[in-house]
C-alpha positions, -999 to +999 in steps of 0.1 A: +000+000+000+016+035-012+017+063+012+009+095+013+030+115+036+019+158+044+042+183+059+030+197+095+005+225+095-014+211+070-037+234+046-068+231+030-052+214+000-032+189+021-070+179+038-084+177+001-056+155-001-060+133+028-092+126+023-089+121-015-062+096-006-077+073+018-106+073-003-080+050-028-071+032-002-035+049+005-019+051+038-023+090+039-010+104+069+003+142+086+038+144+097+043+157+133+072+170+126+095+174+095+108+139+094+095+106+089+077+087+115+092+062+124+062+032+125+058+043+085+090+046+076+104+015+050+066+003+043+064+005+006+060+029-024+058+069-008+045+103-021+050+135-005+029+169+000+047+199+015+073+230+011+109+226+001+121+221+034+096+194+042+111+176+007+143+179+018+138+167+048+119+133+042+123+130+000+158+109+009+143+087+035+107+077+017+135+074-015+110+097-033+123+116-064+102+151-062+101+171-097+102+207-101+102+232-135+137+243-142+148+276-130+144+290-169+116+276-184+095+309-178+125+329-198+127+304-226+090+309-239+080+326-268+073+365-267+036+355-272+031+331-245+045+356-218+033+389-228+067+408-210+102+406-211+114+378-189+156+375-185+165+344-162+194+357-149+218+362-111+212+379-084+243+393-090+235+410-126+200+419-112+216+442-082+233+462-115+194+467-124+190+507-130+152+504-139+121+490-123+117+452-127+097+425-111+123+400-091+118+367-078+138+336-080+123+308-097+126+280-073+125+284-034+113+316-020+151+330-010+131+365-008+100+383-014+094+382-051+082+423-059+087+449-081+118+470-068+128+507-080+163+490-090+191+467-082+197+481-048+170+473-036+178+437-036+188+414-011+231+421-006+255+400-010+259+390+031+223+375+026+229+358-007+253+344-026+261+365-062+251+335-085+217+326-073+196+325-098+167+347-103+140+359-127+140+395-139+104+404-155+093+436-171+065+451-145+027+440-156-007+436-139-025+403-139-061+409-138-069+373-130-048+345-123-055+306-126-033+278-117-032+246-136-023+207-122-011+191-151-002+154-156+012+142-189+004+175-212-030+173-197-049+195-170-064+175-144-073+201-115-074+241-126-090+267-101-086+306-103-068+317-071-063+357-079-082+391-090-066+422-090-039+408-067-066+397-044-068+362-039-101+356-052-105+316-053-131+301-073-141+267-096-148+291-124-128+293-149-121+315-181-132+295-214-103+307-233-073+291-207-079+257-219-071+268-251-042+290-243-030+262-220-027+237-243-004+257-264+018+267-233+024+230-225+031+220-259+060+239-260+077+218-238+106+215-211+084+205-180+086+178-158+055+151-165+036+163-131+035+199-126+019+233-118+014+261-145-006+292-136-017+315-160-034+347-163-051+374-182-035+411-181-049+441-181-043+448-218-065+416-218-043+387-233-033+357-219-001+351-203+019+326-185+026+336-148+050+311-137+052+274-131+059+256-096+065+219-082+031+204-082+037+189-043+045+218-030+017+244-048-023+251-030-054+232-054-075+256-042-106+251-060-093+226-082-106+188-084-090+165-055-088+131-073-071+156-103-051+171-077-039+141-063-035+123-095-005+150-104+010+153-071+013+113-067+037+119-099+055+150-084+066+133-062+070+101-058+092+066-057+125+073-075+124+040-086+096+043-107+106+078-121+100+083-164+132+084-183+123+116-193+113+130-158+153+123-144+166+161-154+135+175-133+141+155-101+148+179-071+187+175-053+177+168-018+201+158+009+211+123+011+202+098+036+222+096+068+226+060+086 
C-alpha cells in the first residue's frame, strides 16, 4: 500500500488530499514534525505533500524523487506566451538593475518576489550568494490569475486563485485558458507532473505567470482526485521515475545512517 505522507501545518489542500487519498485506499497520513515517522517509515512505495524544506527533509528517506520546472523555463518561452520581457538571470547582474523590474527567484522563496525601483533594492551579497539565480520580468498587472495541475500535457485540476492581486479563489474558470493552456504546455521543457498558472493582463491577453512543483503548490478550488493524481507523480518513488522526468528531479540531501 503507497503512502501518502503531508508536511505539519497542513492546509486546505493537504485535507483535500488526505481525504482524497484514503478514499483510494492509500496510507495518507500528517507528519508531526519534519521527518518521517518512524512506524511508517520502509513500508512501501511513498509520495510527498509539503514546502521545500519538508522535501528535503523526508524526500531521501521515503527514497522519493520530487520534480520541479527548471529555474528558466518561464525565460525560454515565446514572446507571445509571456506577454513581458522575462531574463533568467543572477542575483548578481539583477543588483546592476537601473530600472524597475519584477524580481523573484524561480525555485524556493530566497526572498520576497516584488517589483523594486532597481538593483539596490535587492537582497546584498551578506544575505545571498552572487550566482543565485533569479527571474527579472518587465512590471505587468495580472487581472486574474488561474493555476493549472497538469499530468502528462493534460490539465487535471485548474481553479482561479487571484483578481486584481486579491486572492479571489473560485471553480470558475475563463473558457479561453484551456485553449491558451494547451499551447503553453506543448512547448515543452516540464517535468511530466507539474503546476502552470496563467493569467489574463490588463491589456487583456493571456499570459503565463509562472510554473511551480506540483507537491508543494495550494489546489485551491481545483478537483481532488485531479489534484492528487499529479502530485502522486511530483513526487513520488524514484524507482519508478520516467526516463524523461530524471533532469526535473529535485537535489535533496542524502540519507544519513
Amino acid at each position: 500500500m503507497s503512502l501518502l505522507l503531508l508536511a505539519p501545518r497542513i492546509n486546505e489542500t493537504g485535507l483535500a488530499l488526505l481525504t482524497a487519498a484514503r478514499r483510494r485506499g492509500l496510507r495518507a497520513h500528517t507528519a508531526q514534525r519534519w521527518d518521517v515517522p518512524e512506524e511508517l517509515a520502509g513500508l512501501g512505495p511513498a509520495h510527498l505533500y509539503g514546502g521545500p524544506l519538508f522535501a528535503d527533509a523526508v524526500a531521501g528517506r521515503l527514497g522519493v524523487a520530487p520534480l520541479e520546472p527548471p529555474d528558466g523555463w518561464l525565460a525560454g518561452l515565446p514572446a507571445e506566451l509571456l506577454g513581458r520581457r522575462v531574463e533568467h538571470t543572477t542575483l548578481d547582474e539583477a543588483r546592476r538593475l537601473t530600472r524597475p523590474a519584477f524580481v523573484k527567484p524561480p525555485g524556493d522563496k530566497l526572498f520576497p518576489a516584488r517589483v523594486v525601483p532597481d538593483g539596490s533594492a535587492l537582497p546584498g551579497p551578506d544575505v545571498l550568494d552572487r550566482d543565485t539565480p533569479v527571474l527579472v520580468s518587465e512590471p505587468v498587472v495580472f487581472a486574474v490569475e488561474y493555476r493549472l495541475f497538469v499530468l502528462d500535457g493534460s490539465v487535471r485540476a485548474v481553479s482561479r486563485y487571484a483578481v486584481d492581486g486579491g486572492l479571489a479563489v473560485s471553480a470558475e474558470v475563463d473558457p479561453q485558458v484551456p485553449a491558451f493552456a494547451a499551447r503553453v504546455l506543448a512547448a515543452g521543457g516540464l517535468p511530466s507532473a507539474v503546476v502552470v498558472d496563467v493569467g489574463r493582463l490588463d491589456t487583456g491577453r493571456l499570459a503565463v505567470v509562472e510554473a511551480n512543483p506540483a507537491w508543494a503548490s495550494g489546489g485551491y478550488a481545483g478537483d481532488p482526485d485531479g489534484l492528487l493524481d499529479v502530485v502522486l507523480r511530483a513526487a513520488g518513488p524514484a524507482g519508478a521515475l520516467p526516463v524523461a522526468d530524471r533532469p526535473y528531479v529535485r537535489a535533496v540531501p542524502e540519507v544519513v545512517r
